[in-house]
PDB file of N, H, CA, C and O in Angstrom:
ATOM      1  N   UNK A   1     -17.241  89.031 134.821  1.00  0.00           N
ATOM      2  CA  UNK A   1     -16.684  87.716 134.543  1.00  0.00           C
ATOM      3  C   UNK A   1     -17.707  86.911 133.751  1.00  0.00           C
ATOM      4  O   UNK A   1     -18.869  87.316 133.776  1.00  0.00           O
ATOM      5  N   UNK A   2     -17.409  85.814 133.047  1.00  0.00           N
ATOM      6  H   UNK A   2     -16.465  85.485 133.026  1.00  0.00           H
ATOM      7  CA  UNK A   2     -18.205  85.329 132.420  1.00  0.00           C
ATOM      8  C   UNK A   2     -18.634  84.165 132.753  1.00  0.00           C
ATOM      9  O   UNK A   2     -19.375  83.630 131.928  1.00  0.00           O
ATOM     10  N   UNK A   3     -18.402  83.594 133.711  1.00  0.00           N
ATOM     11  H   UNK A   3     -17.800  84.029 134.381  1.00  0.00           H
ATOM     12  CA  UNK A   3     -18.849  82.794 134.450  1.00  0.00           C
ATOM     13  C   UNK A   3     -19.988  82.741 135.362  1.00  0.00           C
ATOM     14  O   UNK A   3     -20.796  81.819 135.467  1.00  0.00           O
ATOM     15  N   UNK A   4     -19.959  83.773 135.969  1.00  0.00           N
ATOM     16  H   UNK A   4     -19.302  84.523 135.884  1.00  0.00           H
ATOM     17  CA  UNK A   4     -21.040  84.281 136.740  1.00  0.00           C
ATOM     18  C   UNK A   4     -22.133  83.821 136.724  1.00  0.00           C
ATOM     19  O   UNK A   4     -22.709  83.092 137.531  1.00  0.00           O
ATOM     20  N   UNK A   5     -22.625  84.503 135.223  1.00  0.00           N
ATOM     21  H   UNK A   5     -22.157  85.095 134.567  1.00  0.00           H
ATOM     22  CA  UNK A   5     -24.278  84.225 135.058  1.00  0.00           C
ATOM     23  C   UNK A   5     -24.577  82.603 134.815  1.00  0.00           C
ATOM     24  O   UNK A   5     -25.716  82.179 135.004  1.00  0.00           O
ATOM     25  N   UNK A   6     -23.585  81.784 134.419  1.00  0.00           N
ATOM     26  H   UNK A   6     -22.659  82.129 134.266  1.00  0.00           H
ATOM     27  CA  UNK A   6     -23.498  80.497 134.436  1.00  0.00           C
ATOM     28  C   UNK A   6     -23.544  79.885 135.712  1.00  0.00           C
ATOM     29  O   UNK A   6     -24.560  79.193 135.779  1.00  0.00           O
ATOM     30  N   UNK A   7     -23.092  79.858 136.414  1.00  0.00           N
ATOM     31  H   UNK A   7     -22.266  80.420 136.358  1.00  0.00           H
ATOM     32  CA  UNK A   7     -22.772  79.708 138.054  1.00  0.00           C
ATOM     33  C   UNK A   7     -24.356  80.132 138.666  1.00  0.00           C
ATOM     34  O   UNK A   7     -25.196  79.355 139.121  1.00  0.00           O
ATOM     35  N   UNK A   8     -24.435  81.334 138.543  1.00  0.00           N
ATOM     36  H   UNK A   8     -23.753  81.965 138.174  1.00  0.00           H
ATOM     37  CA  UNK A   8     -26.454  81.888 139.172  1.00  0.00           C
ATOM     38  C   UNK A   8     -27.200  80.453 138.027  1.00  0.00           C
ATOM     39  O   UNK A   8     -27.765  79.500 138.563  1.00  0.00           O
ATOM     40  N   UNK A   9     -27.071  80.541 136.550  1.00  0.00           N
ATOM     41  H   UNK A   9     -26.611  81.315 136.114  1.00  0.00           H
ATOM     42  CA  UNK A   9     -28.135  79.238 135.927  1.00  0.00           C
ATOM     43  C   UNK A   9     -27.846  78.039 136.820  1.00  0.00           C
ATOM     44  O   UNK A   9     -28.795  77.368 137.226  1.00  0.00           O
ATOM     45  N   UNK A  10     -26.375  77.673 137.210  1.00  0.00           N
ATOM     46  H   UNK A  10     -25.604  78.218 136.880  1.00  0.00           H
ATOM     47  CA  UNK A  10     -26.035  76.195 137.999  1.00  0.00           C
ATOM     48  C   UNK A  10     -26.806  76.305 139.435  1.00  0.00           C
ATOM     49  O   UNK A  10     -27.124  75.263 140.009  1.00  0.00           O
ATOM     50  N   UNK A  11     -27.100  77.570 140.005  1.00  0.00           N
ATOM     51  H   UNK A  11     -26.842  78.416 139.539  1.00  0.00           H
ATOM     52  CA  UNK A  11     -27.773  77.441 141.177  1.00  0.00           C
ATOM     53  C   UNK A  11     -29.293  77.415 140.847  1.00  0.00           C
ATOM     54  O   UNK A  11     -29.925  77.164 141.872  1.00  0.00           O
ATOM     55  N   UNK A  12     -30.059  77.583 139.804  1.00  0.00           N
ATOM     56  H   UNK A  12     -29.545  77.787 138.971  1.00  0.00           H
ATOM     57  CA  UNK A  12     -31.171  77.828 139.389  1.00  0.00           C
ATOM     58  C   UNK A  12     -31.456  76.430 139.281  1.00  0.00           C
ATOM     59  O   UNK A  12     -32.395  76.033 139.970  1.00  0.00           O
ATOM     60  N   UNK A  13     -30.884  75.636 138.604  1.00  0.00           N
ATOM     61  H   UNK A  13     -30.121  75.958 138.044  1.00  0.00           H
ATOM     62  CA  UNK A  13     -31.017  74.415 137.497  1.00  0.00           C
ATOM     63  C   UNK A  13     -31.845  73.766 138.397  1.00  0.00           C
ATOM     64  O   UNK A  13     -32.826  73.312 137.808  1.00  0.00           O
ATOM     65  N   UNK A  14     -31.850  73.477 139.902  1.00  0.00           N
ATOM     66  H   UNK A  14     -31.053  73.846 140.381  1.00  0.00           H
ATOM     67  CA  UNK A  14     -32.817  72.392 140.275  1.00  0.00           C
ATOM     68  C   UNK A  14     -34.148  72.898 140.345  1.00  0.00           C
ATOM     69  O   UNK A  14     -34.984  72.003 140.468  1.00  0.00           O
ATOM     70  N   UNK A  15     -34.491  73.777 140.313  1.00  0.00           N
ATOM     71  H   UNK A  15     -33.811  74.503 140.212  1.00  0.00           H
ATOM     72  CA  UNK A  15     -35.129  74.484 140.518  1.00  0.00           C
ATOM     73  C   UNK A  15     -36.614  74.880 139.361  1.00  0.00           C
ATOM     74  O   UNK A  15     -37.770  75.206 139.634  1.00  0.00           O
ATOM     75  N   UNK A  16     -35.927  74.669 138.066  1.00  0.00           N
ATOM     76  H   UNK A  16     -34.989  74.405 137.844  1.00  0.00           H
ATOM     77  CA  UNK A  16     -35.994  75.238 136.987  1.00  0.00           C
ATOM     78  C   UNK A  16     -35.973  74.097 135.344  1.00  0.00           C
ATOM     79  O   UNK A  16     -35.340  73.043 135.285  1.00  0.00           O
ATOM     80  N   UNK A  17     -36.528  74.476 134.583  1.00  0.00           N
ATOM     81  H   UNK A  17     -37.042  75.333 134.631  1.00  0.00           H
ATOM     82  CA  UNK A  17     -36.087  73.417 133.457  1.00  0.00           C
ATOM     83  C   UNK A  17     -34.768  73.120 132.848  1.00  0.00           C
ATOM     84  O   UNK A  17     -34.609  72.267 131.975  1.00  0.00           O
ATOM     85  N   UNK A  18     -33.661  73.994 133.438  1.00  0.00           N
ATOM     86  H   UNK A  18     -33.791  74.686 134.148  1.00  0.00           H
ATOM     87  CA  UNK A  18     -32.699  74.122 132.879  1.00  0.00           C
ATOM     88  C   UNK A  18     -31.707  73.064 133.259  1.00  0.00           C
ATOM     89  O   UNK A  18     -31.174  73.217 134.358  1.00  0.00           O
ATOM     90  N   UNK A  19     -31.265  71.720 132.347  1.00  0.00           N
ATOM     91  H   UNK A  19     -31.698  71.596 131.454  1.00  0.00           H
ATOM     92  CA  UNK A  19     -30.595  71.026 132.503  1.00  0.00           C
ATOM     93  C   UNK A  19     -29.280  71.583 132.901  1.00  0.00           C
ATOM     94  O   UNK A  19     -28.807  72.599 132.392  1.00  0.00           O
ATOM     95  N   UNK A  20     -28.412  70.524 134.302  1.00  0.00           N
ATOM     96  H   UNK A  20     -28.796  69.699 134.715  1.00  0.00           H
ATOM     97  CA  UNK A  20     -27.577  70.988 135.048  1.00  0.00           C
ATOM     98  C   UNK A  20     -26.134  70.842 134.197  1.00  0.00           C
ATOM     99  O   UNK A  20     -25.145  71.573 134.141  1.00  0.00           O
ATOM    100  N   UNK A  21     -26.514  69.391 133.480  1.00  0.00           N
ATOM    101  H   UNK A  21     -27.318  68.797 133.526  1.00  0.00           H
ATOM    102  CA  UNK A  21     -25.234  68.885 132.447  1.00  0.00           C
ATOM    103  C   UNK A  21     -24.914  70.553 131.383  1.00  0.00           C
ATOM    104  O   UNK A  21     -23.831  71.053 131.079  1.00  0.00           O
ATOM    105  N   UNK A  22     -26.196  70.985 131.085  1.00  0.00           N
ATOM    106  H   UNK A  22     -27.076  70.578 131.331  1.00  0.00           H
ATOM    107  CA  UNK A  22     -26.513  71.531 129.968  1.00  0.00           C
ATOM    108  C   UNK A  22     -25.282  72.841 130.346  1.00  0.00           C
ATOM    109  O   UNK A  22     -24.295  73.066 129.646  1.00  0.00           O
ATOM    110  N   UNK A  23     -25.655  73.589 131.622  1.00  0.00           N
ATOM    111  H   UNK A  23     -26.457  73.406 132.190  1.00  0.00           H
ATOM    112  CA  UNK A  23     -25.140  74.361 131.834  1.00  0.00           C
ATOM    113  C   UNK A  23     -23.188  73.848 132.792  1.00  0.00           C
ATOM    114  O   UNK A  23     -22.270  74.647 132.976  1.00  0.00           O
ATOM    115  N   UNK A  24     -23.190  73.160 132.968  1.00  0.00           N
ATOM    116  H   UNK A  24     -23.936  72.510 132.819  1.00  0.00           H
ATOM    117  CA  UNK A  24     -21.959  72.235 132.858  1.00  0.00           C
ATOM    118  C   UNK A  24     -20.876  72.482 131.906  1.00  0.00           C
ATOM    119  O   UNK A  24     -19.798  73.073 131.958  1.00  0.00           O
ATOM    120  N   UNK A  25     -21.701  71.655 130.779  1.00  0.00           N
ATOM    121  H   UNK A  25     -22.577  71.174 130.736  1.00  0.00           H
ATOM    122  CA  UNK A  25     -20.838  71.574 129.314  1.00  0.00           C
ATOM    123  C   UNK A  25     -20.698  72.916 128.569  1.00  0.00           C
ATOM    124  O   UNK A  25     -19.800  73.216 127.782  1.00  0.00           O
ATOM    125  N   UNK A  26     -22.037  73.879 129.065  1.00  0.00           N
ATOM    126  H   UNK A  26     -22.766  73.635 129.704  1.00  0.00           H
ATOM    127  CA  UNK A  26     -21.170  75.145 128.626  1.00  0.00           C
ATOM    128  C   UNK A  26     -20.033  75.835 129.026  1.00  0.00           C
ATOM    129  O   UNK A  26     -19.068  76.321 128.435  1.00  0.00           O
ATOM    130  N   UNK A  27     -20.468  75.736 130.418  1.00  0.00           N
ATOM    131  H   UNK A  27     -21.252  75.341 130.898  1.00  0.00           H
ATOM    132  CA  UNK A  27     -18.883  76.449 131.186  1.00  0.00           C
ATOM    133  C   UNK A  27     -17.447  75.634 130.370  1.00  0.00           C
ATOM    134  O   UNK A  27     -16.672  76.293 129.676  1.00  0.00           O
ATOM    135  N   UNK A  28     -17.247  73.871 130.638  1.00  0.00           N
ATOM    136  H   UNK A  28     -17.877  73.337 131.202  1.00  0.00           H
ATOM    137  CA  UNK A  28     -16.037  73.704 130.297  1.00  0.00           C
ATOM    138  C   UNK A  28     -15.774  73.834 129.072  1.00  0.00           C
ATOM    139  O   UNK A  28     -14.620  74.045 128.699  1.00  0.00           O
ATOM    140  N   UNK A  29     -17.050  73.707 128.024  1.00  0.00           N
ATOM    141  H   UNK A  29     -17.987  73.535 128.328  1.00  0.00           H
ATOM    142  CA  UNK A  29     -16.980  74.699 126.763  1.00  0.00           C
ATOM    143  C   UNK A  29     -16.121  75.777 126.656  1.00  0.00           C
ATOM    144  O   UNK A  29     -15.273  75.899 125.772  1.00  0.00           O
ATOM    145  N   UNK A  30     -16.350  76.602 127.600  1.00  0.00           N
ATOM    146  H   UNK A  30     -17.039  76.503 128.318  1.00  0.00           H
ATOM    147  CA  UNK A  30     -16.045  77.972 127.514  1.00  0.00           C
ATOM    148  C   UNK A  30     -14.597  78.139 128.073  1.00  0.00           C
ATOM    149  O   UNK A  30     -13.794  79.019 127.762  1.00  0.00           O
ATOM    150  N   UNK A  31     -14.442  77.224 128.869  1.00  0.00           N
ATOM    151  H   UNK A  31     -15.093  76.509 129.122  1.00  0.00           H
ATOM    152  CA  UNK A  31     -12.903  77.014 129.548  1.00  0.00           C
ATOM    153  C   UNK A  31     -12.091  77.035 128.434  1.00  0.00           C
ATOM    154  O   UNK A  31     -11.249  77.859 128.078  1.00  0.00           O
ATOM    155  N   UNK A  32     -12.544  75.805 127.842  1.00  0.00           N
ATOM    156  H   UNK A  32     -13.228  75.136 128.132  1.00  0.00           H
ATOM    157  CA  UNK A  32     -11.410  75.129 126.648  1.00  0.00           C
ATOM    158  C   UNK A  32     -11.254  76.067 125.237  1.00  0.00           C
ATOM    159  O   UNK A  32     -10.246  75.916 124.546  1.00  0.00           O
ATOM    160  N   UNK A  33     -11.998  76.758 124.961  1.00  0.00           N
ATOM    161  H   UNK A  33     -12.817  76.880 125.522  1.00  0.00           H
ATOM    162  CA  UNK A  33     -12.017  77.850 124.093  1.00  0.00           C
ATOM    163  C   UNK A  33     -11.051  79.251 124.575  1.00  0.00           C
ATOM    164  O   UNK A  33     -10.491  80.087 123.866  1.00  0.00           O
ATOM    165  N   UNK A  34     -11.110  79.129 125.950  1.00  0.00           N
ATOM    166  H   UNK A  34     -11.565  78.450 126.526  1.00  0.00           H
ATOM    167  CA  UNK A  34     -10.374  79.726 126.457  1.00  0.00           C
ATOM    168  C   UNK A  34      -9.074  79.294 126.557  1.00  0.00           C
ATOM    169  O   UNK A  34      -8.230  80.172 126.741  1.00  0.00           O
ATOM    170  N   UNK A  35      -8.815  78.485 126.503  1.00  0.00           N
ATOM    171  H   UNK A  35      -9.501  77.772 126.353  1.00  0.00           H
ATOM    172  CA  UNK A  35      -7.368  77.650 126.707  1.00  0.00           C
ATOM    173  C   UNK A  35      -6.831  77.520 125.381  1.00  0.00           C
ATOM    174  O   UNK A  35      -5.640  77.738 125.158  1.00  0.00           O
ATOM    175  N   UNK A  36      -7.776  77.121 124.346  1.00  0.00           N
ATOM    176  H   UNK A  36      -8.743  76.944 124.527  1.00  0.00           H
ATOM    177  CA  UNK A  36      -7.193  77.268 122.959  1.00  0.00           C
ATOM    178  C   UNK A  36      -6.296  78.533 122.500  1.00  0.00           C
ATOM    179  O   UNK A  36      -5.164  78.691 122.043  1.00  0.00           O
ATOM    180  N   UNK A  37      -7.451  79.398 122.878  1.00  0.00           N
ATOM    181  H   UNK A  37      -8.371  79.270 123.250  1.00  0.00           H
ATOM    182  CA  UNK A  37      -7.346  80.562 122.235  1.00  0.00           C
ATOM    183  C   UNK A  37      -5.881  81.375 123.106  1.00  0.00           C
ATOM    184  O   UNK A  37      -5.001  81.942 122.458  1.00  0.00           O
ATOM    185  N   UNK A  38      -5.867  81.300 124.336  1.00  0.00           N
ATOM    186  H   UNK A  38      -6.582  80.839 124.862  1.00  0.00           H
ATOM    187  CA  UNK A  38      -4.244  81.448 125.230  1.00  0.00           C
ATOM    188  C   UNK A  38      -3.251  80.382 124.450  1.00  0.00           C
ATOM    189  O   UNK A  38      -2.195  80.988 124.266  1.00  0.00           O
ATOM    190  N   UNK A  39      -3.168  79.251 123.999  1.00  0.00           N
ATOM    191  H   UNK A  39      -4.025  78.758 124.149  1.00  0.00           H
ATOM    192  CA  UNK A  39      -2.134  78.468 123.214  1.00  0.00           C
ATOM    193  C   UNK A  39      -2.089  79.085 121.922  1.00  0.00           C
ATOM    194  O   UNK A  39      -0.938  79.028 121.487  1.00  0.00           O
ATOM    195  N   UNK A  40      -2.989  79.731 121.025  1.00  0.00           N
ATOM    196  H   UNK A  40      -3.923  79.778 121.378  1.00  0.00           H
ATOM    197  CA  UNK A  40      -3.186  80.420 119.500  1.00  0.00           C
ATOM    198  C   UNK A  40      -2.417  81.322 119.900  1.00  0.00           C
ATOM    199  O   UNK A  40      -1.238  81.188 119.572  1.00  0.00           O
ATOM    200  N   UNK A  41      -2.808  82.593 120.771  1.00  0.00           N
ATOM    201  H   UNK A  41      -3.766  82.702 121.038  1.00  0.00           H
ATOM    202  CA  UNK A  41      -2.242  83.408 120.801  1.00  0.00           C
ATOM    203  C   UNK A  41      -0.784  83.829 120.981  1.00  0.00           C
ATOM    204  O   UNK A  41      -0.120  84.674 120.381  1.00  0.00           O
ATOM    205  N   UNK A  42      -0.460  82.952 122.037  1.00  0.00           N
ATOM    206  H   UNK A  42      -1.000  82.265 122.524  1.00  0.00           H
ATOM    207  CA  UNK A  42       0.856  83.206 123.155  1.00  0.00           C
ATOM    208  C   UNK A  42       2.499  82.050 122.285  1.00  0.00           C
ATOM    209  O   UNK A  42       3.718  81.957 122.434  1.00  0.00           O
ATOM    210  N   UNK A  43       1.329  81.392 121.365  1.00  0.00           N
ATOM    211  H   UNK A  43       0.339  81.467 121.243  1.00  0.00           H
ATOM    212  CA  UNK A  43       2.385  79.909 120.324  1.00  0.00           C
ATOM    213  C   UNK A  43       3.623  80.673 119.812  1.00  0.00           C
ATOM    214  O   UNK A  43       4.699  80.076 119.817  1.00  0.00           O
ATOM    215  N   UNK A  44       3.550  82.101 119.317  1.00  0.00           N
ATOM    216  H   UNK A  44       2.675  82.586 119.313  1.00  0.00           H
ATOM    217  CA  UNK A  44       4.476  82.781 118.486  1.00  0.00           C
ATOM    218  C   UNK A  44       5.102  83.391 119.038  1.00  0.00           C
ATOM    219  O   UNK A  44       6.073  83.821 118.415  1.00  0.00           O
ATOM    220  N   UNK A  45       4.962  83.812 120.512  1.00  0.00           N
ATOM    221  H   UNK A  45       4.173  83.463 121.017  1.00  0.00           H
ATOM    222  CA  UNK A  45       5.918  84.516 121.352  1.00  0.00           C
ATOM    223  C   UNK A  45       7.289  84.161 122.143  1.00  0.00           C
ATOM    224  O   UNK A  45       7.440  83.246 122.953  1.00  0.00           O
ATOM    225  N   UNK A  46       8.241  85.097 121.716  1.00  0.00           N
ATOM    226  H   UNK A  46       8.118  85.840 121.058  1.00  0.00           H
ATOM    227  CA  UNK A  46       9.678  84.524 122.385  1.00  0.00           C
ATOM    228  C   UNK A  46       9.487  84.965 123.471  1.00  0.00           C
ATOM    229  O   UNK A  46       8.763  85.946 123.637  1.00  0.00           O
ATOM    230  N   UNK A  47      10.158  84.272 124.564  1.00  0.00           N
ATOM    231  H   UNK A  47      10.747  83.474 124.429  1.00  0.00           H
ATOM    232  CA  UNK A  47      10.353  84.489 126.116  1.00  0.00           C
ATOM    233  C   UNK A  47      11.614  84.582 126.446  1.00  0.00           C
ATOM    234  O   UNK A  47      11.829  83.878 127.433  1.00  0.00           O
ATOM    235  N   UNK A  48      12.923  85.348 125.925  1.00  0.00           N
ATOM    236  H   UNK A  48      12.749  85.920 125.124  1.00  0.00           H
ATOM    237  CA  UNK A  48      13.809  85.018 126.050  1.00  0.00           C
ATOM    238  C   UNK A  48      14.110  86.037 127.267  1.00  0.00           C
ATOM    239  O   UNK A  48      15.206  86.021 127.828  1.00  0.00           O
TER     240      UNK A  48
END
């Protein structure tokens, strides 16, 4: 999954230099790219 290793950095972050926002805004980054890309794809398909 690709979340994962994001999720282990979000448990690291206090810990560590790694801003928490930083790794945050990547995940819903990664959501919404994901969500685009399911509306691109799925836009041309009949469901009849």
């Amino acid at each position: 999954m690709f979340a994962a290793p994001l999720v282990v950095l979000a448990a690291e972050a206090e810990s560590s230099g790694i801003n928490p926002f930083l790794v945050g805004g990547g995940l819903l980054l990664l959501l919404a790219l994901a969500v685009l890309a399911l509306l691109a794809f799925g836009a041309g398909r009949d469901h009849s």
